[in-house]
SEDREN-998242 format. One record per residue (C-alpha): residue in three letters; y negated, z, x. Coordinates in Angstrom, 2 decimals, padded with zeros to 5 digits. Layout:
<sites>
+-----+---------+---------+---------+
:   r :   north :      up :    east :
+-----+---------+---------+---------+
: ALA :       Y :       Z :       X :
...
+-----+---------+---------+---------+
</sites>
This chain:
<sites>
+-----+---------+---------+---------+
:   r :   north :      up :    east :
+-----+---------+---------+---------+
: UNK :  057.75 :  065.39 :  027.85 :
: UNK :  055.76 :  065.80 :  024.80 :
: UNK :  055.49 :  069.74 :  024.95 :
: UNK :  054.42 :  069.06 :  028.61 :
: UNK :  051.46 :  067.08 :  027.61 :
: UNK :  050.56 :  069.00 :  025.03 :
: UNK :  050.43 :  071.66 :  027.56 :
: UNK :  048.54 :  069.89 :  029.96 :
: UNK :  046.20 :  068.43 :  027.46 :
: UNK :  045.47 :  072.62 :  025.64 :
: UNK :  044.62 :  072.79 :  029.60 :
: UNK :  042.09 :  070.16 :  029.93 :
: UNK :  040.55 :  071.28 :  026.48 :
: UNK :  040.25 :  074.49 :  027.71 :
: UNK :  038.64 :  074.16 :  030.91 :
: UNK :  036.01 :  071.67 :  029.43 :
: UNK :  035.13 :  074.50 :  027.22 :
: UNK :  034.81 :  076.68 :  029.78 :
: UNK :  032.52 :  074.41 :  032.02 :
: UNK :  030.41 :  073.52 :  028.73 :
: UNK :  030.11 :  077.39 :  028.33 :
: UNK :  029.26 :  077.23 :  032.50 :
: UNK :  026.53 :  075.01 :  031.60 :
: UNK :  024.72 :  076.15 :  028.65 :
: UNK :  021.30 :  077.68 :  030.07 :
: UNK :  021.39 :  081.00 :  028.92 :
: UNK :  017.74 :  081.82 :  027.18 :
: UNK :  015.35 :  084.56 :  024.64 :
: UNK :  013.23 :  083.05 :  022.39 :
: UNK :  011.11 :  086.01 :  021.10 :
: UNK :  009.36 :  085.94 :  017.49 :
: UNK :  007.13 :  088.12 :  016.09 :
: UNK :  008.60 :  088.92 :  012.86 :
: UNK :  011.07 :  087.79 :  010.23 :
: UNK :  008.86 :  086.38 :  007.30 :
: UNK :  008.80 :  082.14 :  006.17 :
: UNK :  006.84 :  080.98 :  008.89 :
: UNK :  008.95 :  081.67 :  012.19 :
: UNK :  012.18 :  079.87 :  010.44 :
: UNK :  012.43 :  077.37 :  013.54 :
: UNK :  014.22 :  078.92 :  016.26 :
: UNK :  016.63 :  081.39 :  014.44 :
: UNK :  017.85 :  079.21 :  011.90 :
: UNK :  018.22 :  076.60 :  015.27 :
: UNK :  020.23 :  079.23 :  016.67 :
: UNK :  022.28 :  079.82 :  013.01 :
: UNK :  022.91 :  076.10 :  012.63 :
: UNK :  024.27 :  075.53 :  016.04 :
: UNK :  021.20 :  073.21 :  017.04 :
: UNK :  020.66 :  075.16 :  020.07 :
: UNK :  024.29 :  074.66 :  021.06 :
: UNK :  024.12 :  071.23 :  020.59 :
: UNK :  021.33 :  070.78 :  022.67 :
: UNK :  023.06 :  072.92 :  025.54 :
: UNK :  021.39 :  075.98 :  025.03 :
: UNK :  022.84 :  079.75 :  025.03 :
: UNK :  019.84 :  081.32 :  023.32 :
: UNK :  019.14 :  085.31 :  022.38 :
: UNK :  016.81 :  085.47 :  019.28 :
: UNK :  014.56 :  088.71 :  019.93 :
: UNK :  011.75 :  090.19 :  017.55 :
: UNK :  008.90 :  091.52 :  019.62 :
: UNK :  007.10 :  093.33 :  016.80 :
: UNK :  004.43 :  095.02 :  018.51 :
: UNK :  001.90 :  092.36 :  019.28 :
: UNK :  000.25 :  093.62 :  022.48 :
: UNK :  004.07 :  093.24 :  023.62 :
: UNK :  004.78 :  090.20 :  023.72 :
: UNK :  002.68 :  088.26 :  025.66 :
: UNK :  003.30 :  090.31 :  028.37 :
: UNK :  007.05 :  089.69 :  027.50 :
: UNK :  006.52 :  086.25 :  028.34 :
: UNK :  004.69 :  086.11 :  031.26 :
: UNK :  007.32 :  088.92 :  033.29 :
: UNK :  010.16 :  086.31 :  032.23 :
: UNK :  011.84 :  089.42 :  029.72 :
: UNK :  011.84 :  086.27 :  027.36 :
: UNK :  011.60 :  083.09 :  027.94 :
: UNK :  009.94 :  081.30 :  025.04 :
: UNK :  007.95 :  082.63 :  022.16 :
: UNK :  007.13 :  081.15 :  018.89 :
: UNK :  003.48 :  082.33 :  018.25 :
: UNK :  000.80 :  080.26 :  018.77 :
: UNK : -002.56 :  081.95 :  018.25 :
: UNK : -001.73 :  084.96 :  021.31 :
: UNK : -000.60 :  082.05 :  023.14 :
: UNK : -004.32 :  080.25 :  022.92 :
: UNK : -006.05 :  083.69 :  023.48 :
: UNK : -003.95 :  084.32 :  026.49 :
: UNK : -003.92 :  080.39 :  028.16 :
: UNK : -007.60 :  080.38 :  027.51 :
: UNK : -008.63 :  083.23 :  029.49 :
: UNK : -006.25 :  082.21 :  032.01 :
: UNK : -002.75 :  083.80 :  031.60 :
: UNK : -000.47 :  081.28 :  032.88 :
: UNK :  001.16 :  080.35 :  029.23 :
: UNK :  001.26 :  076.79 :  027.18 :
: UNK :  001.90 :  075.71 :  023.86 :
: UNK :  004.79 :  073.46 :  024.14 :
: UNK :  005.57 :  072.21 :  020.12 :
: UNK :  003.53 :  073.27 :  016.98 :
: UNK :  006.90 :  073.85 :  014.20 :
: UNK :  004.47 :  074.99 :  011.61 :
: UNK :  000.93 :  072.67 :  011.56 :
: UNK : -000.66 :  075.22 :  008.71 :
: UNK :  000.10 :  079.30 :  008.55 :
: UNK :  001.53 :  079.07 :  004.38 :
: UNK : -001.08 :  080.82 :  002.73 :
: UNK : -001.87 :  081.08 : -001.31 :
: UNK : -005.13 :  082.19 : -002.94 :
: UNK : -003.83 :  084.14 : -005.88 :
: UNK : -006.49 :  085.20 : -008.51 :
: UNK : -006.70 :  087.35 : -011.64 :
: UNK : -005.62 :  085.82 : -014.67 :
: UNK : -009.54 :  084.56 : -016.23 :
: UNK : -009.74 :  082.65 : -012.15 :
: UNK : -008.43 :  078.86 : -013.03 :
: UNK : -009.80 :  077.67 : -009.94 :
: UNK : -010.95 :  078.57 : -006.49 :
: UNK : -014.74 :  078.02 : -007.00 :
: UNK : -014.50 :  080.28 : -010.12 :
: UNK : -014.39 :  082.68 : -007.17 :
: UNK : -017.91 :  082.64 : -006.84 :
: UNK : -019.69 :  086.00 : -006.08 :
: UNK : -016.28 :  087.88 : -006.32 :
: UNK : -013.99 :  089.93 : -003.68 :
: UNK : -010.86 :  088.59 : -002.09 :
: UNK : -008.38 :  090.29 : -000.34 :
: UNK : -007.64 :  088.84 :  003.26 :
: UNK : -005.93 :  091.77 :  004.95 :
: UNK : -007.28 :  092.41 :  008.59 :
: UNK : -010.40 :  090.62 :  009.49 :
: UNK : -009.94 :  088.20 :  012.59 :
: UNK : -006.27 :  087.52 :  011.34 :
: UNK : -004.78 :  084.28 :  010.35 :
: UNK : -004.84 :  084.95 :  006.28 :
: UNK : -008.48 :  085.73 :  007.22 :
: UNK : -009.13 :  082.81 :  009.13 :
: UNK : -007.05 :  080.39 :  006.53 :
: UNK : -008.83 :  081.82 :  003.96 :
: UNK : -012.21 :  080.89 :  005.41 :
: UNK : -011.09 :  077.21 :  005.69 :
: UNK : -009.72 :  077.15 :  002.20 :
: UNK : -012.80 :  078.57 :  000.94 :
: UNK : -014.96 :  075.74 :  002.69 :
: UNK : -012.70 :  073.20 :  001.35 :
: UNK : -013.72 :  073.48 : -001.84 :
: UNK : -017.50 :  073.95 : -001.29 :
: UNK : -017.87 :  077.27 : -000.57 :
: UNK : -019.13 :  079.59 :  001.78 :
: UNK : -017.19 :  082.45 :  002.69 :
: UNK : -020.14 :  084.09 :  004.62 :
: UNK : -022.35 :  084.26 :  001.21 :
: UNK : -020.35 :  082.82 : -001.70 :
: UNK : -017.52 :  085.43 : -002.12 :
: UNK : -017.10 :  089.20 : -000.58 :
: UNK : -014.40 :  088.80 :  001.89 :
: UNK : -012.16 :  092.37 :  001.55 :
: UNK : -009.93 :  093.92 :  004.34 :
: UNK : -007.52 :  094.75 :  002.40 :
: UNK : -004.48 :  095.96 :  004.18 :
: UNK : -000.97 :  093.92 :  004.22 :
: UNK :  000.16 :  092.04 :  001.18 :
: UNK :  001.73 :  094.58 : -000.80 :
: UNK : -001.60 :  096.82 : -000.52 :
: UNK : -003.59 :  093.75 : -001.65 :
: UNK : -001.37 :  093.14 : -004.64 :
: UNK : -002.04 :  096.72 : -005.53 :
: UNK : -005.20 :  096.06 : -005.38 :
: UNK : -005.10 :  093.14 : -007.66 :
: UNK : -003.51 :  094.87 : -010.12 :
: UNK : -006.03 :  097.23 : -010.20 :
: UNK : -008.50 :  095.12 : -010.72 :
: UNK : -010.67 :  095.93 : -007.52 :
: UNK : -010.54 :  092.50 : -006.36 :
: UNK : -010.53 :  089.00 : -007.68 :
: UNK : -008.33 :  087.15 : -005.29 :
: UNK : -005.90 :  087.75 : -002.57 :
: UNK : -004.71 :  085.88 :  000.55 :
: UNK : -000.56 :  086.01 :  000.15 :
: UNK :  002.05 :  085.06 :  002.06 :
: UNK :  005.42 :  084.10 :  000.68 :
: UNK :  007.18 :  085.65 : -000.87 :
: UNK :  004.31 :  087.85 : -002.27 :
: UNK :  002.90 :  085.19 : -003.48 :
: UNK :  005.72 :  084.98 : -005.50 :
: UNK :  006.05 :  088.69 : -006.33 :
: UNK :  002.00 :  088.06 : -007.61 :
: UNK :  002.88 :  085.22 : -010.25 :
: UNK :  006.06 :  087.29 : -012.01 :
: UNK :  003.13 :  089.68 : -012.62 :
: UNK :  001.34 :  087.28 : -014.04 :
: UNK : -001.83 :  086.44 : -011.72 :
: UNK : -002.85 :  082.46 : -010.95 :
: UNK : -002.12 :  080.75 : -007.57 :
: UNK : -005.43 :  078.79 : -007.32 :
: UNK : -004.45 :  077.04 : -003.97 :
: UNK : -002.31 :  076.61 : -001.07 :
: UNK : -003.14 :  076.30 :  002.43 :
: UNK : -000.82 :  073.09 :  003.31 :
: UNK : -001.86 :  070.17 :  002.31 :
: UNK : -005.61 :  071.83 :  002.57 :
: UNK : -006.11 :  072.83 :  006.14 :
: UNK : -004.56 :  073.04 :  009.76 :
: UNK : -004.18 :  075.94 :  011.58 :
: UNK : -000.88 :  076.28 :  013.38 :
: UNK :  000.83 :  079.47 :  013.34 :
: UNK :  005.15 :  078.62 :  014.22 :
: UNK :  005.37 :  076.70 :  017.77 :
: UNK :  007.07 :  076.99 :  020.75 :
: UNK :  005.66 :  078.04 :  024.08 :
: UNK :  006.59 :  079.02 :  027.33 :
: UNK :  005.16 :  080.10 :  031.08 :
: UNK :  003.61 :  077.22 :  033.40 :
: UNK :  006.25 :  078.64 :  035.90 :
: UNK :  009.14 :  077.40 :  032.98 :
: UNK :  007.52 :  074.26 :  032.01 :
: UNK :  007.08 :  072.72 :  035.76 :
: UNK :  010.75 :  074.18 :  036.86 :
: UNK :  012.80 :  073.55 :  034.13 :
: UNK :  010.97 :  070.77 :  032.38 :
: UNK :  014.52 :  069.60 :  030.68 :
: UNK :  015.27 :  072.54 :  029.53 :
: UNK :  012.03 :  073.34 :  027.76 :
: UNK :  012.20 :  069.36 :  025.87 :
: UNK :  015.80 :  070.96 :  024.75 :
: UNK :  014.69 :  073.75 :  023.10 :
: UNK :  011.86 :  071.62 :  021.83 :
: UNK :  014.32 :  069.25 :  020.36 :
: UNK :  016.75 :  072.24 :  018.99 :
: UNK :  013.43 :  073.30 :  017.16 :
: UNK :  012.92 :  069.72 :  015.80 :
: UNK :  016.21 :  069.36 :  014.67 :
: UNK :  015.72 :  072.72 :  012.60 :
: UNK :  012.36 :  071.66 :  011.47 :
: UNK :  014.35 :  068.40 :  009.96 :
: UNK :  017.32 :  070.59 :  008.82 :
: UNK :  014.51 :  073.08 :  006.71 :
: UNK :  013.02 :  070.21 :  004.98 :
: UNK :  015.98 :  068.23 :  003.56 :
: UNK :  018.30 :  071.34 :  002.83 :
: UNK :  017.23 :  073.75 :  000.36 :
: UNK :  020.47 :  075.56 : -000.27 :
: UNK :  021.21 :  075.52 :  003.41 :
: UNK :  018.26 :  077.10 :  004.45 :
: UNK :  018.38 :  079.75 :  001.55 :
: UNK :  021.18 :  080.79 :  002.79 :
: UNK :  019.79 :  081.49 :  005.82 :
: UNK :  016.91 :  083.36 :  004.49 :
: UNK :  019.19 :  085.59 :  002.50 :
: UNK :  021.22 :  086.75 :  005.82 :
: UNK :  017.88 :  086.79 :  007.76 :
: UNK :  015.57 :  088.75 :  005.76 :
: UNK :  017.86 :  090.86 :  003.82 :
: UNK :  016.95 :  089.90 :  000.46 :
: UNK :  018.21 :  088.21 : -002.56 :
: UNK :  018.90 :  084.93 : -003.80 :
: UNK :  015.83 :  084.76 : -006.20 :
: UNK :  013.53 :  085.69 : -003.43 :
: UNK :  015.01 :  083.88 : -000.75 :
: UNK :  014.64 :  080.63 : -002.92 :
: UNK :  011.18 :  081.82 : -003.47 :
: UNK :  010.18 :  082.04 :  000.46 :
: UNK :  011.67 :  078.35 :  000.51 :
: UNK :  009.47 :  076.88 : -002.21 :
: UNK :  007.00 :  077.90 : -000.65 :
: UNK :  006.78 :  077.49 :  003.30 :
: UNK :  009.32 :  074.34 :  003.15 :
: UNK :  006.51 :  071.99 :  003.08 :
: UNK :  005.01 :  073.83 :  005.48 :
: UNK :  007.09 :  072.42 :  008.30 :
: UNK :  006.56 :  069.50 :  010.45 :
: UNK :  009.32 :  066.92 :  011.37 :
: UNK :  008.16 :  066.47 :  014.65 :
: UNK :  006.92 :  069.68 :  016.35 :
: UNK :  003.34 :  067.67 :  016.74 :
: UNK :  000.32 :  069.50 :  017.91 :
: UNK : -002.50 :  068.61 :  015.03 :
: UNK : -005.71 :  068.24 :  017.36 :
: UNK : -008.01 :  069.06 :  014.69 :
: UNK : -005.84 :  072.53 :  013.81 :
: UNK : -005.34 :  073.65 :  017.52 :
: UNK : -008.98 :  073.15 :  018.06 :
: UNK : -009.57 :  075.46 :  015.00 :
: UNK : -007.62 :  077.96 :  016.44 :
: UNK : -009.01 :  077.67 :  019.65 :
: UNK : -012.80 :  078.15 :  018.39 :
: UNK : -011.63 :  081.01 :  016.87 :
: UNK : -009.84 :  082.75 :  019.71 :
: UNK : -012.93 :  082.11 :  021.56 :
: UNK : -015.16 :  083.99 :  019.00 :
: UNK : -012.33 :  087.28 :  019.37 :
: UNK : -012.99 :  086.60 :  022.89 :
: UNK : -017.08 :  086.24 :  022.78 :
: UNK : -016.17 :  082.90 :  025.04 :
: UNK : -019.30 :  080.17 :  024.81 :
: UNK : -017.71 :  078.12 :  027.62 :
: UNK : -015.52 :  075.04 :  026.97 :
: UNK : -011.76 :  075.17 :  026.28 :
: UNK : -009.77 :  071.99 :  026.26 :
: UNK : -006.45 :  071.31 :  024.50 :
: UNK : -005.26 :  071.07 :  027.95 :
: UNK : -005.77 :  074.44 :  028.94 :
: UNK : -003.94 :  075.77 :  026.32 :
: UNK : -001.07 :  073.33 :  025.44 :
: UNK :  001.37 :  070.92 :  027.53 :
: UNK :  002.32 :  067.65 :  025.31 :
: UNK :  003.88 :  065.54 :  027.68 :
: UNK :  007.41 :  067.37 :  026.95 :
: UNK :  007.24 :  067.38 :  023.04 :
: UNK :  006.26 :  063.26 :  023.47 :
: UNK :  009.26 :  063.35 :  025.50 :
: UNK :  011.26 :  064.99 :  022.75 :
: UNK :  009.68 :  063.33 :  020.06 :
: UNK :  010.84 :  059.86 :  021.72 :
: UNK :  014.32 :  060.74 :  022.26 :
: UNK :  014.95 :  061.77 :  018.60 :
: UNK :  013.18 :  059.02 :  017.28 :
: UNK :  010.06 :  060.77 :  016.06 :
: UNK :  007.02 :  058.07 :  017.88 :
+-----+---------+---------+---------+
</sites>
């Protein structure tokens, strides 16, 4: 009798796995690359979060930008975790929405030559911002007005290539400054140059969200406060686990230990514990995808982002 209901009972276990493998919406999230800021959604799918939340998700990198919204709106993914070609797109009426904002602030540091202590030392000097119209340019801007000065006339804003070109450049001593992202901000200070400021804490421009088609969000509305929540969950998970989330970082992004815990230390305050949309942020981002756009017209939050979901999500794991 007692093999028999062991038997019976392997059975039952077995086909509840199967019909919880049935159920599991099968998904892509596409991201644009693999650097500190787009943590969310693959570590979600490396912790199990998206399991949890009954999701069978495919993590894909869509690294040629004028891919992927395109990606999105002919269903080849399903969700992506951008959020300025999301604005651009909603805004001149691409059927997209920003669903959660992961990452309120894109994690930016202002790294200077040694004789810089501070950022208004900066005064009259070049920094290195990589492509103009991109989000270190744009971040730098704000930083730059936060403390007083004007990046139109104050300093000599230099395109400068990506991050390892502009800490070549630093070393050569043909700029003052450079926008970095982690870890190069990192790679900067071993060499010996000052990190005058950081972003967060500063300003709010979001750069790591969720988002998905209009189609998505009014046919699968439960699906879409899942993911949100699986993205939450990670968001929590990247905060209050260091060693957890290096480890991630290491298996991710191919690198070592040293500069794993590097990229940590620097985005992990970065990262929101709620996916909220800052108003004040997405409005930023918006005038600014209006000016790429030469747009004079009006855009409301509401054309470019849906928050009745996320208040959704944010009420069933306790967030408002």
């Amino acid at each position: 009798m007692r093999y028999r209901a062991s038997i019976a009972m392997f059975i039952v276990l077995v086909c509840c796995s199967l019909d919880s493998a049935a159920a599991a919406d099968k998904i892509r999230i596409g991201y644009p690359s693999a650097v500190g800021h787009f943590i969310t959604l693959p570590l979600a799918q490396y912790k199990g979060f998206l399991k949890q939340q009954g999701i069978d998700a495919e993590i894909v990198r869509i690294a040629t930008g004028a891919a992927r919204m395109p990606a999105l709106v002919s269903g080849e993914i399903d969700y992506y975790t951008g959020v300025g070609p999301v604005v651009a797109a909603a805004m001149t009426g691409v059927p997209v929405r920003l669903v959660a904002t992961y990452v309120p602030t894109f994690p930016i540091m202002l790294v200077a030559q040694r004789e810089f202590k501070s950022v208004t030392d900066l005064r009259g000097k070049g920094i290195g911002i990589g492509v103009i119209g991109s989000s270190p340019h744009i971040v730098t801007r704000l930083m730059l007005k936060h403390f007083g000065l004007d990046p139109d006339k104050d300093v000599k804003l230099v395109s400068g290539g990506p991050a390892d070109s502009r800490i070549a450049a630093l070393q050569k001593g043909l700029i003052a400054a450079a926008a970095l992202p982690p870890p190069f901000d990192f790679f900067a200070t071993k060499m010996g140059f000052n990190t005058l400021a950081r972003a967060q804490g500063l300003v709010t421009f979001p750069e790591g969200g969720l988002s998905a088609t209009i189609k998505k969000i009014k046919e699968r509305p439960d699906e879409v406060k899942r993911v949100i929540e699986a993205g939450i969950k990670a968001n929590r998970y990247i905060r209050a686990e260091r060693e957890g989330t290096i480890a991630f970082l290491m298996e991710w992004q191919k690198v070592d230990r040293e500069v794993a815990a590097a990229t940590y230390d620097s985005v992990a305050n970065a990262y929101n514990d709620d996916g909220t949309m800052p108003e004040e942020g997405l409005r930023t981002v918006i005038e600014e995808a209006k000016k790429s756009a030469h747009l004079s017209r009006e855009v409301s939050i509401s054309q470019v982002a849906e928050l009745s979901i996320l208040a959704q999500a944010q009420h069933e794991l306790g967030s408002k």
